[in-house]
C-alpha positions in Angstrom: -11.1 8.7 14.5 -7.5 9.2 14.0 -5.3 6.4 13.0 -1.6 6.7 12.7 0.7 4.5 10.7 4.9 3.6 10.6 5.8 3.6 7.0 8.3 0.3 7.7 10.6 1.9 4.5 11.5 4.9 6.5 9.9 4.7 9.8 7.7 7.9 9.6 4.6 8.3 11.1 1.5 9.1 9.0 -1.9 9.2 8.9 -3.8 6.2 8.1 -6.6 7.5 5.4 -7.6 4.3 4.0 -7.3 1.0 1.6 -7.2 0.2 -1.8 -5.8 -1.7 -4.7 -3.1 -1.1 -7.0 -3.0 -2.9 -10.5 -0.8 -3.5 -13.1 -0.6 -5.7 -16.3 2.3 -6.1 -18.6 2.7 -7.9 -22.0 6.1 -9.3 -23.0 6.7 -10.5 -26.4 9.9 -12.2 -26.5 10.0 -13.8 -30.1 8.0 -14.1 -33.3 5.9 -16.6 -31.9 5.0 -14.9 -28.5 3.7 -12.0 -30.9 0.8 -14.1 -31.8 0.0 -15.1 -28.0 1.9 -12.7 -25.8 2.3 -13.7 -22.3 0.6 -11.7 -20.1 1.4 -10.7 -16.4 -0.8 -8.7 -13.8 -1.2 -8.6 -10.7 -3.3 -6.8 -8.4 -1.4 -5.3 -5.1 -3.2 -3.8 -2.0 -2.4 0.0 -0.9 -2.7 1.9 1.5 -3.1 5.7 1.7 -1.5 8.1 3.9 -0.7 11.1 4.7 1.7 13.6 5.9 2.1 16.7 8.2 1.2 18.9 5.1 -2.2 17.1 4.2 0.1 15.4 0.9 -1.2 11.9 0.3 0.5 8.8 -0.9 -0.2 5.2 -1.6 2.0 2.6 0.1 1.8 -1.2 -0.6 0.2 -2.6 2.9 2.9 -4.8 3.8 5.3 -2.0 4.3 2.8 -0.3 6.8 2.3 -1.3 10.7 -0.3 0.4 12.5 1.1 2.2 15.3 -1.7 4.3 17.2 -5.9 3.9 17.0 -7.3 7.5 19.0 -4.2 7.8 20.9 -4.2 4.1 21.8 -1.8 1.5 21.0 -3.8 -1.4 18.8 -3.0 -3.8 21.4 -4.2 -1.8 24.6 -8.2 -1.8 22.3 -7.6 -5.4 22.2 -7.3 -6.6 25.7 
């Protein structure tokens, strides 16, 4: 099954290889006192990887991604 996918930032076409999550956790210590406790921030983010022409993948945040073609079909001709 080939699925391609508009990368919203450029509007390229790739292919759709799958999901996943992204992650990320930062400490900020902004006094004496926050040394002791430092507030903490993380957050997890989905992704989604793609590829291009060349076989080079990438990971894209999902929201930036629309789904353009399912097996040469548009998503909303498979769901009538």
């Amino acid at each position: 099954m080939a699925i391609k996918a508009k990368w919203k930032k450029n509007n390229q076409v790739y292919l759709f290889l799958g999901v996943g999550f992204g992650a990320y956790k930062a400490m900020m210590a902004a006094n004496a006192l926050h040394m002791i406790s430092p507030e903490v921030d993380s957050k997890e983010i989905g992704m989604v990887a793609l590829c291009d022409g060349k076989g080079e993948v990438g990971w894209v945040d999902y929201q930036e991604v629309e789904i353009v073609e399912i097996d040469g079909e548009r998503p909303a001709d498979l769901l009538r």
